[in-house]
C-alpha positions as CSV (number, residue, x, y, z in Angstrom):
1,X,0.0,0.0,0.0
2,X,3.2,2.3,-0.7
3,X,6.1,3.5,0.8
4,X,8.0,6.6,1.7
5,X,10.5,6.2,-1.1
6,X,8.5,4.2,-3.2
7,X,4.5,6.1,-3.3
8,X,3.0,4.6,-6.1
9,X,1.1,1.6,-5.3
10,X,2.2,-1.6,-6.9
11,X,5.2,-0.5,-7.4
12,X,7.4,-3.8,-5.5
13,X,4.8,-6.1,-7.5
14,X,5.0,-4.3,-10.9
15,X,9.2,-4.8,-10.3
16,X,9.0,-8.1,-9.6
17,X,6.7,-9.1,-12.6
18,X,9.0,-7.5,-14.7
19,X,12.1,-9.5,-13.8
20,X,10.8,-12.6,-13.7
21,X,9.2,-12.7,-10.0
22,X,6.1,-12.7,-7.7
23,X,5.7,-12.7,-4.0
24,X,3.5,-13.9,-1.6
25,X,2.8,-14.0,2.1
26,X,0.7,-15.5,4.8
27,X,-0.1,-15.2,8.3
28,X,-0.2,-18.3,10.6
29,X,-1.1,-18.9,14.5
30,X,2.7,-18.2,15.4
31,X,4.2,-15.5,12.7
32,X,3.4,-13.7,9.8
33,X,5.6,-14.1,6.8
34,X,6.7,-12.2,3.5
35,X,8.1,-13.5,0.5
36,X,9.5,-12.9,-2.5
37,X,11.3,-14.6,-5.9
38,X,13.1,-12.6,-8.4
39,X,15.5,-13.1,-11.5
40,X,18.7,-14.4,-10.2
41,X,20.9,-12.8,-12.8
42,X,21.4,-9.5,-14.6
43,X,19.8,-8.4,-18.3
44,X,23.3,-8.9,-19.7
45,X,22.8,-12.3,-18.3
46,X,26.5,-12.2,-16.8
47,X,27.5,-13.2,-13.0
48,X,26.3,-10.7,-10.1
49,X,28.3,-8.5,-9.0
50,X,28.5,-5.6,-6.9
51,X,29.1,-3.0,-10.1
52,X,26.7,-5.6,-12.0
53,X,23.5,-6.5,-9.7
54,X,20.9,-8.7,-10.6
55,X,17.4,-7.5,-10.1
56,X,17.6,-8.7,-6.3
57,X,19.4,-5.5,-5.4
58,X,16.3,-3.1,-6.5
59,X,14.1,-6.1,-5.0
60,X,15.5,-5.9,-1.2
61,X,15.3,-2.3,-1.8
62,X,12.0,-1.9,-2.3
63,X,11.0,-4.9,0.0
64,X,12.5,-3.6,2.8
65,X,10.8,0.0,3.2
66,X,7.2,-1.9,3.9
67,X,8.7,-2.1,7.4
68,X,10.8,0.9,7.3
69,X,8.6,3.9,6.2
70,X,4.8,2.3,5.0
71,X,1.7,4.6,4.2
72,X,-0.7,2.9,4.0
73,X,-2.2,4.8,1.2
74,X,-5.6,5.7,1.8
75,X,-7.1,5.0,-1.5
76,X,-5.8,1.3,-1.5
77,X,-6.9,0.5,1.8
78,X,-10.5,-0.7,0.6
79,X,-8.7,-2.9,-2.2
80,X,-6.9,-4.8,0.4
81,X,-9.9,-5.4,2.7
82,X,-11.8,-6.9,-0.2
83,X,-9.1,-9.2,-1.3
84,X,-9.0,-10.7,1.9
85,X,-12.9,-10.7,1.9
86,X,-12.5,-12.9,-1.6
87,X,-10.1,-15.4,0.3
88,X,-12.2,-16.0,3.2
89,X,-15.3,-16.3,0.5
90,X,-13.1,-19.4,-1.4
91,X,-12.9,-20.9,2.5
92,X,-16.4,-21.0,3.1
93,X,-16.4,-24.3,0.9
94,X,-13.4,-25.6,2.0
95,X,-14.2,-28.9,4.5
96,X,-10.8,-28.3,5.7
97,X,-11.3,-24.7,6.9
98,X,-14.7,-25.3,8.1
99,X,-13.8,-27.9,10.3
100,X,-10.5,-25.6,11.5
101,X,-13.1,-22.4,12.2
102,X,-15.6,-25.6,14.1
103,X,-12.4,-26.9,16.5
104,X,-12.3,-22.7,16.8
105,X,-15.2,-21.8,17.5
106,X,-16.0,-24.6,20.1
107,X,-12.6,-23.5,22.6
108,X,-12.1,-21.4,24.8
109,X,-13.7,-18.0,24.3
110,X,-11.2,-16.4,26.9
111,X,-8.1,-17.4,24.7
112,X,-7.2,-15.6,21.5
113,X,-7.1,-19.3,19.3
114,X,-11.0,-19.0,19.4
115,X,-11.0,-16.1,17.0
116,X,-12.0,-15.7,13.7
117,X,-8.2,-14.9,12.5
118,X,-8.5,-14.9,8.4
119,X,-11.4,-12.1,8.8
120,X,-13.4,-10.4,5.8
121,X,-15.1,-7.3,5.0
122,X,-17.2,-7.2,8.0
123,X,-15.0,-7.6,10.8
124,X,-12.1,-5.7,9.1
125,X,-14.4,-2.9,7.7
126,X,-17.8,-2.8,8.3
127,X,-18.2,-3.5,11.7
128,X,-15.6,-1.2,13.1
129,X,-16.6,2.0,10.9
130,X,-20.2,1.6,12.7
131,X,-18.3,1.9,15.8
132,X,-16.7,4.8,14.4
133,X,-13.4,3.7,14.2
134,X,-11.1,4.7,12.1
135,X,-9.4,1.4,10.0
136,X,-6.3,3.1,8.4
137,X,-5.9,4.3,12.0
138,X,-5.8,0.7,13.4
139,X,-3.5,-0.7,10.5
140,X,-1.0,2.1,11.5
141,X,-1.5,1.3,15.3
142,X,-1.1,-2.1,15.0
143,X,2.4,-1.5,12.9
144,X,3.3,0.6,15.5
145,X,2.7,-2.1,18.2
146,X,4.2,-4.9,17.0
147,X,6.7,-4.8,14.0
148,X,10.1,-4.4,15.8
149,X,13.5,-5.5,14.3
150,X,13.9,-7.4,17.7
151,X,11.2,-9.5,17.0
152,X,11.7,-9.9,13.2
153,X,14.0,-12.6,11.0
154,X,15.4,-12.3,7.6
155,X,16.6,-14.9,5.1
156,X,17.9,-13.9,2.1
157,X,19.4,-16.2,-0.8
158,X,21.0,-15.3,-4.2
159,X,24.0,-15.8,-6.4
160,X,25.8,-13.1,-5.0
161,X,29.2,-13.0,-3.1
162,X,28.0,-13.6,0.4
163,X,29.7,-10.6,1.4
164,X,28.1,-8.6,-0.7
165,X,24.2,-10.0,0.1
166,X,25.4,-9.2,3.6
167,X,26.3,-5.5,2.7
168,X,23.0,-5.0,0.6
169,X,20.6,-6.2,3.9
170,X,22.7,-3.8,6.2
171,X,22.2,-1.5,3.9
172,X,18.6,-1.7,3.3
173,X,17.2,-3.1,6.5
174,X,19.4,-1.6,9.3
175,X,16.7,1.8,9.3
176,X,14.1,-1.1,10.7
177,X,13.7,0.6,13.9
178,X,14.1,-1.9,17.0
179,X,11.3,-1.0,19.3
180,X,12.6,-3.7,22.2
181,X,9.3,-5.0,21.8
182,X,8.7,-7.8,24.2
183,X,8.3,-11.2,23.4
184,X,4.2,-11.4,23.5
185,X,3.2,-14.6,25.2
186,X,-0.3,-16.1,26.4
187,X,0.4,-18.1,29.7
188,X,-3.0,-17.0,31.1
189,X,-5.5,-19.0,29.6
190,X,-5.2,-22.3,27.9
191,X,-6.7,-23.2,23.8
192,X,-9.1,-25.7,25.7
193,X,-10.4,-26.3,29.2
194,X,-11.4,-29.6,31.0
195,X,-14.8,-28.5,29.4
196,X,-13.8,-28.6,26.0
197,X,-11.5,-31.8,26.4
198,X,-13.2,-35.7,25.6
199,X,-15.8,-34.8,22.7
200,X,-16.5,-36.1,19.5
201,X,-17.9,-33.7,16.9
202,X,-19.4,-34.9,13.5
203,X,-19.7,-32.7,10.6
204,X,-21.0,-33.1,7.3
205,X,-18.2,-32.2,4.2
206,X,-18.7,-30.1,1.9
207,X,-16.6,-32.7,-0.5
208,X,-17.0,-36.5,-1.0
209,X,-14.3,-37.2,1.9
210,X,-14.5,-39.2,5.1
211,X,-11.5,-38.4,7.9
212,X,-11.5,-38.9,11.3
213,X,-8.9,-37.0,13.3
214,X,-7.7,-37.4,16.8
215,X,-6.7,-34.4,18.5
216,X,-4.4,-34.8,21.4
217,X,-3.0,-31.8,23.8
218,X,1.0,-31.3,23.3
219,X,3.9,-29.7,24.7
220,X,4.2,-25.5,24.3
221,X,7.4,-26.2,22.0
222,X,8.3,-22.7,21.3
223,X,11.6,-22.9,23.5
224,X,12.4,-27.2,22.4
225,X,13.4,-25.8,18.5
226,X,16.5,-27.6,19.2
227,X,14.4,-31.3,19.9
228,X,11.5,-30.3,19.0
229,X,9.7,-33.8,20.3
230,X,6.5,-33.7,18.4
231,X,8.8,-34.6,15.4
232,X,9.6,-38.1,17.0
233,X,6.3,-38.9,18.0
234,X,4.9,-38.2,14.0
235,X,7.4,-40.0,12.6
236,X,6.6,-43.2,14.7
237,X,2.8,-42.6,14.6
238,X,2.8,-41.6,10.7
239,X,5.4,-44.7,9.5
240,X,4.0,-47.2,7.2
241,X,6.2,-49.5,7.6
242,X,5.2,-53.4,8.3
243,X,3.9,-53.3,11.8
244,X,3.2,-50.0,12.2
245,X,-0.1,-48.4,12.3
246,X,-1.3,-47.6,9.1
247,X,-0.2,-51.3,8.1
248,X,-2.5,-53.0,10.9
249,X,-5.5,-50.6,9.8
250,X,-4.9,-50.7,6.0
251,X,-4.6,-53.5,6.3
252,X,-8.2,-53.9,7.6
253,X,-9.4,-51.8,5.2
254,X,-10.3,-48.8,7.1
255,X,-8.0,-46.1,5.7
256,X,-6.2,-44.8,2.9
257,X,-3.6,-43.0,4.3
258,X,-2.4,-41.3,7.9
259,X,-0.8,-38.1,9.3
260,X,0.0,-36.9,11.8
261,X,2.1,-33.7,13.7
262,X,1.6,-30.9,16.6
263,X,0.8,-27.6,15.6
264,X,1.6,-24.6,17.8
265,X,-0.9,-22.1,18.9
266,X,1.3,-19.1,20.1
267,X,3.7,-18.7,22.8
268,X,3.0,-19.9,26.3
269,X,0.0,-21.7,25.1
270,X,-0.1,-25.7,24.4
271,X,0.2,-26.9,21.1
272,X,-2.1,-29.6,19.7
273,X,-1.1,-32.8,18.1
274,X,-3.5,-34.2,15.8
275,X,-4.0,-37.9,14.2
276,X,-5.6,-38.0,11.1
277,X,-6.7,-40.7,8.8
278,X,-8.3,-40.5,5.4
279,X,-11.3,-43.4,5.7
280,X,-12.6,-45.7,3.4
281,X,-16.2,-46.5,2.4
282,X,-15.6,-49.7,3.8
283,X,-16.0,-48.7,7.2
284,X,-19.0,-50.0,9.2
285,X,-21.2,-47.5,9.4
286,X,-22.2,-48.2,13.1
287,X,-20.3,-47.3,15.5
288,X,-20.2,-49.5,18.8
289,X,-21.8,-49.5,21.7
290,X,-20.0,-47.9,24.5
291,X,-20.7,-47.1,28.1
292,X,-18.7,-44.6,28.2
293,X,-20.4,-42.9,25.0
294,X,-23.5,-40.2,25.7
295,X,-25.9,-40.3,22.8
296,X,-25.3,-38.1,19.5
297,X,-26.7,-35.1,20.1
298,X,-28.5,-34.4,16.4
299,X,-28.3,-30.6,16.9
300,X,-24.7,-30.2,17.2
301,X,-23.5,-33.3,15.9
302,X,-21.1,-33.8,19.0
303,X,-21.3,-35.9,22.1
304,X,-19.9,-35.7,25.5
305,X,-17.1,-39.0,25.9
306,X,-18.4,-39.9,30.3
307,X,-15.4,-40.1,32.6
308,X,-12.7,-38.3,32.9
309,X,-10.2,-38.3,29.8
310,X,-8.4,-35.4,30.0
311,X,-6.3,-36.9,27.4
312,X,-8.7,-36.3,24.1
313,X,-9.3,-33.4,22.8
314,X,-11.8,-34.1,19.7
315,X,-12.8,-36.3,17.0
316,X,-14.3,-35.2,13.7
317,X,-15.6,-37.9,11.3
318,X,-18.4,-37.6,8.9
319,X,-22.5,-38.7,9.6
320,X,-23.4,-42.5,8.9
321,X,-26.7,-42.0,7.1
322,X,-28.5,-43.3,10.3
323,X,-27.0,-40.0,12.1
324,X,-24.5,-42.2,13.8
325,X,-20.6,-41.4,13.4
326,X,-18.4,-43.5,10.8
327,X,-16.6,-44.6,13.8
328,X,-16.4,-44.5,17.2
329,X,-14.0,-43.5,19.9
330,X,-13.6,-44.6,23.4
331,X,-11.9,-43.7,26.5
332,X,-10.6,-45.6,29.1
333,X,-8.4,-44.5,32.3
334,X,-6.0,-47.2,34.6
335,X,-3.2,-47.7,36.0
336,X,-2.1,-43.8,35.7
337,X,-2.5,-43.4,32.3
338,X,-5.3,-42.9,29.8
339,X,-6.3,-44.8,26.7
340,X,-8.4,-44.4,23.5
341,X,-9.6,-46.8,21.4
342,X,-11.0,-46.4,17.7
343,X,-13.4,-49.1,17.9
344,X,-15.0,-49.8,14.0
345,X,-16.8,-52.8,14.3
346,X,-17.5,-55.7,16.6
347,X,-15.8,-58.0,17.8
348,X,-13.5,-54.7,19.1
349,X,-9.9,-54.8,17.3
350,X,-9.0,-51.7,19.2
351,X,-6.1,-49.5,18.2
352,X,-4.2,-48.0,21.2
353,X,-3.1,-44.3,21.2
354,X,-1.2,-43.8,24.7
355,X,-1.3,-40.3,26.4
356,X,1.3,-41.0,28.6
357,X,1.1,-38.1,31.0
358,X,0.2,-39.8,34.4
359,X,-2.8,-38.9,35.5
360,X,-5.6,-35.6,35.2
361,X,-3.8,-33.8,37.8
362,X,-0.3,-33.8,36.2
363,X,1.3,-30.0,36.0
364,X,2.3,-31.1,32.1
365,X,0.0,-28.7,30.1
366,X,-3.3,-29.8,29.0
367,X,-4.6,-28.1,25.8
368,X,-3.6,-26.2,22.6
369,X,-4.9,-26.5,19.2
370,X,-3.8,-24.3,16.0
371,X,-5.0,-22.8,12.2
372,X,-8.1,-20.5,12.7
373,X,-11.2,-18.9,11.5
374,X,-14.2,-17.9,13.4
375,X,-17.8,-19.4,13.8
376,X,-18.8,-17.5,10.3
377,X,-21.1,-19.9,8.0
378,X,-20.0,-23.2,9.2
């Protein structure tokens, strides 16, 4: 939305286009980040060179003054609003963000995760501008706020003599003022409470897909970069290797394929580790009777798992055509440690995902979750 040194809008994208480039960017739960590919070598198509730069020179330049001297220009603030608008608009059909902005919308209303964080014309415009506020105002506050050279990373690649990529970003970058910002962090409330843990949701896709995902809470790994244990645990969970998990249930022909990972949700907060499996048509459609299972409740399409498995955070899995789920999920609790078993059929061939903490009263965090949207048009 233009710059101090260069006003006119478009101008980084119209330089990028015409050497070869584009850029992107996205934000996610953790970071927001900013991108950019250009032509690697000069028009005379010779090596780089400090007296002979390739169009990365005039690229960095012009890339680094969005977080040096922005405007914000007015007159292309609208333009900006309504392309995010469009990209929530494509969401609204996708199964994948409707299910992210249902695990959303059903946390914890007093932690941030259970926003509504892509946002479209109404939140960003409409909404505050009948509360009288001014938007331009709030991008400019928010810049103020939070962009910092302390809490900012740069990574930049090219042909050139590393010595001389290192003299273009000090030259370029070192006017990013360092505000000392502090770290923000969200130790005060947790993604999900004991109320939100042990409950299965169903939802009807938009698509021809059936998944069922196990959502686990996970470790707050923001300071175990170095480890980083969820890492481990995917690997062994996600192998398909003979004797490993997706062999035994492919095997039975449940699934088509398995994933799994942690995703963080910010700083101080637990992260989330989810399970998921693609399912096959051949699964039984009935799910099996459990003690421990309440009823479906047809309204919301969840039930409450009885007992307390503080271990399980929530399955999704699409509607049998009786209303019961594709598959069913059950909790059990002994000898310090809880276990959950996908049960699909009878007799019970149960496969055993261990939350090893020791028991509900253990100090090891509880909940997390990631990705977001908010309870728009589910």
């Amino acid at each position: 939305m233009g710059t101090k040194k260069y006003p006119v809008e478009n101008d980084y994208n119209q330089y990028l286009s015409a050497h070869s480039g584009s850029s992107n960017a996205y934000t996610a739960s953790t970071s927001t980040n900013y991108h950019f590919e250009v032509s690697a070598k000069p028009s005379n198509d010779e090596e780089p060179s400090a007296t002979n730069p390739s169009p990365l020179y005039g690229a960095l330049d012009r890339f680094a003054q969005f977080f040096v001297e922005p405007l914000f220009l007015e007159n292309t603030l609208d333009r900006e609003l309504r392309a995010v608008d469009s990209e929530n608009k494509k969401n609204l059909q996708s199964d994948q963000w409707r299910l992210h902005q249902l695990e959303k919308s059903l946390s914890n209303p007093k932690h941030p995760f259970c926003h509504f964080s892509t946002g479209n014309l109404e939140t960003l415009k409409t909404l505050p501008e009948a509360r009288g506020v001014n938007v331009r105002d709030k991008f400019i506050e928010f810049y103020e706020k939070h962009y910092s050279a302390n809490r900012m990373k740069l990574c930049v690649l090219g042909r050139e003599p590393l010595d001389l990529l290192e003299a273009w970003v000090s030259e370029f970058f070192s006017d990013v003022k360092n505000k000392d910002l502090v770290p923000n962090r969200w130790p005060e409330e947790v993604p999900l409470t004991k109320d939100h843990l042990g409950i299965q949701y169903s939802a009807k896709p938009v698509m021809d897909s059936r998944e069922l995902v196990l959502s686990f809470p996970f470790l707050d790994e923001h300071m175990l970069f170095e480890s980083q244990p969820s890492r481990y645990l995917s690997h062994l969970i996600g192998h398909e290797g003979p004797g490993s998990i997706m062999a035994y249930i492919k095997g039975k022909g449940w699934v088509n394929s398995l994933s799994a990972g942690s995703s963080p949700v910010c700083p101080g907060s637990p992260a989330i580790f989810e399970c998921s499996m693609r399912l096959t048509e051949e699964v039984p459609h009935k799910s099996h009777a459990s003690a421990d299972m309440a009823s479906l409740t047809p309204s919301t399409g969840s039930q409450k798992l009885q007992g307390n498995h503080q271990g399980l955070f929530s399955v999704y899995c699409p509607l049998a055509g009786d209303g019961a789920p594709a598959m069913g999920l059950r909790g059990t609790k002994g000898h310090g440690r809880r276990r959950f078993q996908i049960q699909a059929k009878d007799p019970v061939l149960p496969l055993h995902l261990e939350d090893e903490r020791r028991d509900a009263t253990a100090s090891t965090p509880r909940v997390a979750a990631e990705r977001g949207q908010e309870a728009t048009q589910i």
